[in-house]
N, C-alpha and C positions, 0 to 999 in steps of 0.2 A: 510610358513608364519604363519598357524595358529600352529604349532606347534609352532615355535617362541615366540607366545602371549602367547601362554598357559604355556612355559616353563619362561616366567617370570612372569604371577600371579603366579604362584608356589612359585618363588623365593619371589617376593612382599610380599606372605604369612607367608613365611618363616621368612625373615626378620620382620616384622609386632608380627610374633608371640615372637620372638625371642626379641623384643624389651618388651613388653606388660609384659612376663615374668621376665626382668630384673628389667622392675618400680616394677611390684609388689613385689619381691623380695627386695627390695632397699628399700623399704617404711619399712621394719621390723629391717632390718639390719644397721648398723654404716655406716653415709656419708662416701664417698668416689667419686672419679674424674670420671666423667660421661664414659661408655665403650658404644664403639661401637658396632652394633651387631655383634651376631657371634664371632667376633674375640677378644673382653672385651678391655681392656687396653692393650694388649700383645705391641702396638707399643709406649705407655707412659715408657713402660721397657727394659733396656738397657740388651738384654740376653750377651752381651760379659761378663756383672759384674753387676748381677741381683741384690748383699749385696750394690755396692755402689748407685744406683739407687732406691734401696727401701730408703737409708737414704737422697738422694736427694728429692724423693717427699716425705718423711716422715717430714721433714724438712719447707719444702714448707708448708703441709699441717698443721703442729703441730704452724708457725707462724701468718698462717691465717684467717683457717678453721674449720682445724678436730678433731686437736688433736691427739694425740698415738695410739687412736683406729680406725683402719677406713679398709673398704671397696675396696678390687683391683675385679675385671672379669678380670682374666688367661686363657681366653676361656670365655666358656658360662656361667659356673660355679662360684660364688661368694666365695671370698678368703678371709677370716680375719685378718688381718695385724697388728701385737703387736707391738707397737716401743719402746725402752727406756728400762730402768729397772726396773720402777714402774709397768707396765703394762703387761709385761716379769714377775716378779716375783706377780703379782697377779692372773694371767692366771695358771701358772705352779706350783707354791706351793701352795695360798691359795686357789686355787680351781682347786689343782691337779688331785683328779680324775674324773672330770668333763674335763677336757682337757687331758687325758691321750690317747684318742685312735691315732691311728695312719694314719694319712692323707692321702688320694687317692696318690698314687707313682704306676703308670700303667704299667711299665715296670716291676718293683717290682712283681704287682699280677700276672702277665704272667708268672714271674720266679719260684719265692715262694709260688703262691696257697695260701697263708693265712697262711703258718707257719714259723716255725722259731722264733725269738727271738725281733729281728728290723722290722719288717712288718706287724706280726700278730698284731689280735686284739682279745676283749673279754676276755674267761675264758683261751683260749688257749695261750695267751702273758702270760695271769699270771700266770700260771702252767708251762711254760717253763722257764719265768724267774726267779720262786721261784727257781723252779727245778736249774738252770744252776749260779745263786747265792750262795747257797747252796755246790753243787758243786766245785766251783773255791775256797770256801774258806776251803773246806777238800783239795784242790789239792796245798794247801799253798797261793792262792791271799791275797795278804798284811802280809805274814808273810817271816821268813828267808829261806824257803825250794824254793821261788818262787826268792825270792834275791838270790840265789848261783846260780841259773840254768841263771840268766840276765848277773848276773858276769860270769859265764861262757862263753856265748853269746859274753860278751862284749869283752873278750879273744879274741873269736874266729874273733872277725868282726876286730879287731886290726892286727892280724896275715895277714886275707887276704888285709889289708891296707899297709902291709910294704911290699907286694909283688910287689905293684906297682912302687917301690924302688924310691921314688919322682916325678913322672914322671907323666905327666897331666893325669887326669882321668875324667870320668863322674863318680859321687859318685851313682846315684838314685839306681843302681840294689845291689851294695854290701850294702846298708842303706835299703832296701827292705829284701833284706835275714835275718838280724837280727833279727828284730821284729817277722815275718814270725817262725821263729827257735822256737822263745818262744812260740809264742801260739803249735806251731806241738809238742813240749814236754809236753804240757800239753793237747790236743787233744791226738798225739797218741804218749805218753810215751818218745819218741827220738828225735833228733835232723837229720837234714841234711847234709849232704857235700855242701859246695856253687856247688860244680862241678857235682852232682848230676842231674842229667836230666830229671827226673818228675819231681823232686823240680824247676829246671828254668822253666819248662815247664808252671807248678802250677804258679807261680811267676808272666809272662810273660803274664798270663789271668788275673790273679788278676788287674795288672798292665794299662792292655789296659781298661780293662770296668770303671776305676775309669776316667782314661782320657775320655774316651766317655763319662761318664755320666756328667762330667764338661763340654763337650764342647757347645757351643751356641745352638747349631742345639736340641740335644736333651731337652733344655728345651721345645723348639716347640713341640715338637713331646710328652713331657711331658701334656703338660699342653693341647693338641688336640689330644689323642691318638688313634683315628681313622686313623692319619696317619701312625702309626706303623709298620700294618700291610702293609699298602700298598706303600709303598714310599721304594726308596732303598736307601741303607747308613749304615756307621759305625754300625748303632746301632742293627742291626738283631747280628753281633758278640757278642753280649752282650751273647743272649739266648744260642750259641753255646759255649762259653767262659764257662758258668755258668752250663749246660750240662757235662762239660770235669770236669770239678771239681767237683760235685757231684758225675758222675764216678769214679773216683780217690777216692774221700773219703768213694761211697759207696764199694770199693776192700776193703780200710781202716777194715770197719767195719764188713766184710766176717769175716776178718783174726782178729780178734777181738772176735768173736765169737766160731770163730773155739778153741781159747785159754784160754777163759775167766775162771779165778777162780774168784767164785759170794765171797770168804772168802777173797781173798786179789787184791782188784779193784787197776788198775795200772794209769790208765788215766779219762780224762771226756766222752772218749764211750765206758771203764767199766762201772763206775757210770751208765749210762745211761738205759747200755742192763741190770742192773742189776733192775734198776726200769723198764722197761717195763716188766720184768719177776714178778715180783711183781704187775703187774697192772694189768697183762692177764686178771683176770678173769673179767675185764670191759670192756666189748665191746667198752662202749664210750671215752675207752681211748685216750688220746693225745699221748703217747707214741710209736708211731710208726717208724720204719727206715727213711720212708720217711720225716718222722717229724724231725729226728736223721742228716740225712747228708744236710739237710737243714739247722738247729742251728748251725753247727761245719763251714759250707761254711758262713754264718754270723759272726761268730766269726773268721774266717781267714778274711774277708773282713775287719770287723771294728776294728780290734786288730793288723792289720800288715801298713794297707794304711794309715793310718789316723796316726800312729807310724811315720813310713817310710816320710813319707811327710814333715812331723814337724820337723824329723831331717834334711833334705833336705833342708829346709828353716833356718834353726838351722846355719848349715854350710855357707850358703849363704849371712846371714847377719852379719854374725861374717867376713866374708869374707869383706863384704862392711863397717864397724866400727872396725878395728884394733884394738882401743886405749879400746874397751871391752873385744874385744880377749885378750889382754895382762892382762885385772884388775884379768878376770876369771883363767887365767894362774897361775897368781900371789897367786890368794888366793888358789888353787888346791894345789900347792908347798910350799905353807906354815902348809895347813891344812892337807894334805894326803902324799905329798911326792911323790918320782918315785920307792918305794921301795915296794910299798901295792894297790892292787886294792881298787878302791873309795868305800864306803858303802853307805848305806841309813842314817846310824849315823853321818857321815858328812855333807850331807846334813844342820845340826843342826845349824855348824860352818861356813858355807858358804854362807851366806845370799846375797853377790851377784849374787853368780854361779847360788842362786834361783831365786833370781828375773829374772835374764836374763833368765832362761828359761822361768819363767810366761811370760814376755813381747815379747817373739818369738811367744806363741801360742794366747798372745792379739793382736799384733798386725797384723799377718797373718791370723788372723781369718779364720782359717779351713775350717770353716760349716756355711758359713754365713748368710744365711739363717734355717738351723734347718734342721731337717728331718721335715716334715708337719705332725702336731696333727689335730686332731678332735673332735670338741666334742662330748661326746655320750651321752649327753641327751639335753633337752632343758635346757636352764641356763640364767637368768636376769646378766648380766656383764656390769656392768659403765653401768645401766640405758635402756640397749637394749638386748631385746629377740634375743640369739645366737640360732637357730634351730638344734637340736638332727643333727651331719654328717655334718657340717658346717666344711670347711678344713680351719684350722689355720696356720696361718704363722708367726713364731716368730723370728722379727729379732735380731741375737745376736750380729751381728756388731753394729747395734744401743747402745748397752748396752758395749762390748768393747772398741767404738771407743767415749766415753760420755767425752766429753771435760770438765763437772765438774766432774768427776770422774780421770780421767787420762789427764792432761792439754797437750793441742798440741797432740792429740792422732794420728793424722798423722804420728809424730816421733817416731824413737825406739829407748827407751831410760830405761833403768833397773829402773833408778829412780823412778817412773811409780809405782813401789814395793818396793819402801826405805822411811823408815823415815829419821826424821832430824839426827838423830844417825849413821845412815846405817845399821839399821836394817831391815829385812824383812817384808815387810806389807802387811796384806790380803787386799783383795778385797772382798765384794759381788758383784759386776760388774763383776769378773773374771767368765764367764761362758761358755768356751769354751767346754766343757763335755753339753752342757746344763744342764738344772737342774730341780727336780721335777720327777716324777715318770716314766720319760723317761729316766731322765741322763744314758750317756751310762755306762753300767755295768763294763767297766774295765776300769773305771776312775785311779785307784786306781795302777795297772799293768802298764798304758803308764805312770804315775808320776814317776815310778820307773824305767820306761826303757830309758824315755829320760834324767834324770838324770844321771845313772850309763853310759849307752852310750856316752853322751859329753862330761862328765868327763873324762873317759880311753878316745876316742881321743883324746883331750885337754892334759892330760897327757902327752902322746906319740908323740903328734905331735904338728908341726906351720905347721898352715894351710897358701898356700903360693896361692895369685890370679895370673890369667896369665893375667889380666889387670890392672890397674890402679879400687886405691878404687872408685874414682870420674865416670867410665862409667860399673860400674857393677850394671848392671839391676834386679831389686828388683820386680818389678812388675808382678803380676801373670798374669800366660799364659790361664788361662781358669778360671773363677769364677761362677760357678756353682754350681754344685752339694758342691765340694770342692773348695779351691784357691790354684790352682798347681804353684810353683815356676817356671820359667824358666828355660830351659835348660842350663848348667851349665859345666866350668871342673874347676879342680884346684888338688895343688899337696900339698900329706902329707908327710911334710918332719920332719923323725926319728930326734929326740931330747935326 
């Protein structure tokens, strides 16, 4: 009994304090919808589709209340919540390095320790990412040595498509291998066989932890990660997933070293070992191995999944709108022919083929929510003291899905990207890379990969559904981390 008592003033306290802290907090920072203790707002958010639920109460709150800028508790923690384009592009460019650091992701520091590319913060993000910029553009990013080695790729992903000789398939693993191929010839010099068995193995982990990190459960366990440690489920796979591929790449980098000529660097963990040898004599260098097979497992995660996915979605909804399949077809056979692999120079001439890809990656909004910034110092923003580790949430579906920017953005529709001409039209709303001093680094790489890749399918093939256009399901199966397309077959039939 008195245990009893005493075990709920405890709790009374707890809750009490736990409140007390969030008024005072809340009095400095941008309104936002009253959180309950301890658990904030987690039940005002819909974790199946966190992007369409932030634009539901964004919406709410932008015609009432708050405004663009406003206040979520995802736990205990207070969360800064960007809505729109104006607010998005005032956070991240005009006071980009004041929003540059990179927002509490729990799972993340367990894995990567602070390094790496995508996770790190500090001097250490910026030293790896000059470093690893630098880099990709000696190793040809955005020039013709990195375009032969996609056409290549895109050969090779065509080959293993006619193997399927029409006959229904799941696309996700052989649309995974592609992207995958590019970045391993630019990490480590060569390519794979699809049939190759580290290479599925590698693949098969990459593949699972993107799923788990979309699925509902782990944003809970994101956003309270005290339960991490202690709760079972999918998500401890993550750590051992992430384990098996840093093994794997740290062999990579044995036999890399065992070979390396510092006079003629072959890949980016030449480059690499070649600056840590040059850095030795700094103790406080950032250049370390474990620095090294960390960057290269970030750059396989965000250079293959995030590819891999888009075209997934690519195929999917070209599947569900024919009458675009055929425009894209059309202007492919007019522009490049079945006689010559597609270029980046086409491109030029092709202004539908582009838009439909821009409007695949607006309107399946990837990363719909962002990877989470931070600010790192104290900063006066629209009138309210943001505090130095304040975790930022910048929604890019809001800015995507901006119905005076793209009308009916529900719809998928190319037009979205055409003038009255049919010519090709930018966007600044187009922010799928995000943008500002986070955008991801190989913006520049998946432009050219899901172009040359669509095109040689498209080329090569009609894409043929095993259902009716009217019940093939478009709606993503997880929207989290990322927005994963639904499981899927269909057959590529030779043309």
């Amino acid at each position: 009994m008195i245990l009893g008592v005493f075990l709920g003033l405890v709790l009374s306290c707890l809750v009490l304090l736990s409140l007390w802290r969030q008024s005072s907090e809340r009095r400095k920072l941008p309104p936002g919808p009253i959180p309950l203790p301890i658990i904030g707002n987690i039940l005002q958010v819909d974790l199946k589709n966190i992007s369409k639920s932030l634009r539901d109460v964004s919406i709410c709150l932008i015609s009432k209340v708050y405004g663009p800028v406003f206040t979520l508790y995802l736990g205990r923690k207070p969360t800064l919540v960007l809505h729109g384009y104006e607010a998005v592009k005032e956070a991240l460019i005009d006071h980009g390095e004041e929003f540059s650091g990179r927002g509490s992701f729990p799972m993340a520091e367990r894995t990567n320790k602070g390094l790496g590319i995508v996770f790190s913060n500090g001097s250490i993000w910026k030293e790896i990412r000059r470093f690893s910029l630098v880099t990709l553009r000696n190793l040809g990013m955005g020039k013709r040595t990195i375009e032969d080695r996609v056409q290549e790729e895109a050969q090779c992903l065509v080959e293993e498509l006619r193997k399927t000789n029409g006959s229904p398939c799941d696309p996700t693993f052989i649309l995974s291998c592609a992207p995958c191929n590019v970045i391993c010839s630019i990490i480590f010099q060569n390519r794979f066989n699809y049939k190759d068995q580290d290479f599925l193995t590698f693949m098969e982990k990459l593949n699972e932890n993107v799923r788990i990190l979309s699925s509902p459960w782990f944003q809970v366990f994101n956003n309270f990660p005290s339960l991490i440690d202690y709760c079972p489920g999918s998500h401890h796979n993550i750590m051992k997933n992430v384990d098996y591929m840093k093994s794997y790449i740290l062999e990579k980098i044995k036999e890399h070293q065992e070979s390396l000529n510092v006079a003629n660097p072959r890949d980016f963990i030449d480059y690499y070992l070649i600056k840590q040898e040059q850095a030795n004599h700094n103790q406080l260098s950032e250049f370390t191995l474990e620095h090294l097979a960390t960057t290269v497992n970030d750059l396989f995660a965000a250079g293959t999944e995030t590819t891999s996915t888009t075209l997934r979605y690519s195929l999917l909804l070209l599947l569900k709108h024919p009458h675009v399949t055929a425009k894209v077809q059309e202007e492919i056979d007019r522009v490049v022919g079945r006689h010559r692999s597609p270029c980046m120079q086409d491109r030029n001439h092709m202004p539908y083929t582009d838009a439909m890809i821009h409007e695949v990656q607006r309107f399946i909004d990837l990363v719909p929510t962002n990877l989470p910034h931070e600010v790192t110092c104290d900063i006066k923003f629209r009138n309210y003291l943001i505090p130095k580790g304040t975790t930022v949430i910048t929604s890019l579906s809001s800015v995507l899905h901006d119905s005076k920017e793209f009308p009916n953005p529900e719809v998928f529709d190319p037009g979205h990207f055409l003038d009255k001409n049919g010519n090709f039209k930018k966007s600044d709303y187009f922010m799928p890379f995000s943008t500002g001093k986070r955008m991801c680094a190989g913006e520049g790489l998946a432009c050219m990969e899901l172009f040359l890749f669509l095109t040689t399918i498209l080329q090569n093939f009609k894409l043929k559904s095993l259902v009716h256009t009217k019940d093939i399901n478009i709606t993503p199966v997880a929207n989290g981390f990322t927005s994963l397309p639904p499981p899927y077959q269909l057959c590529f039939i030779p043309v």
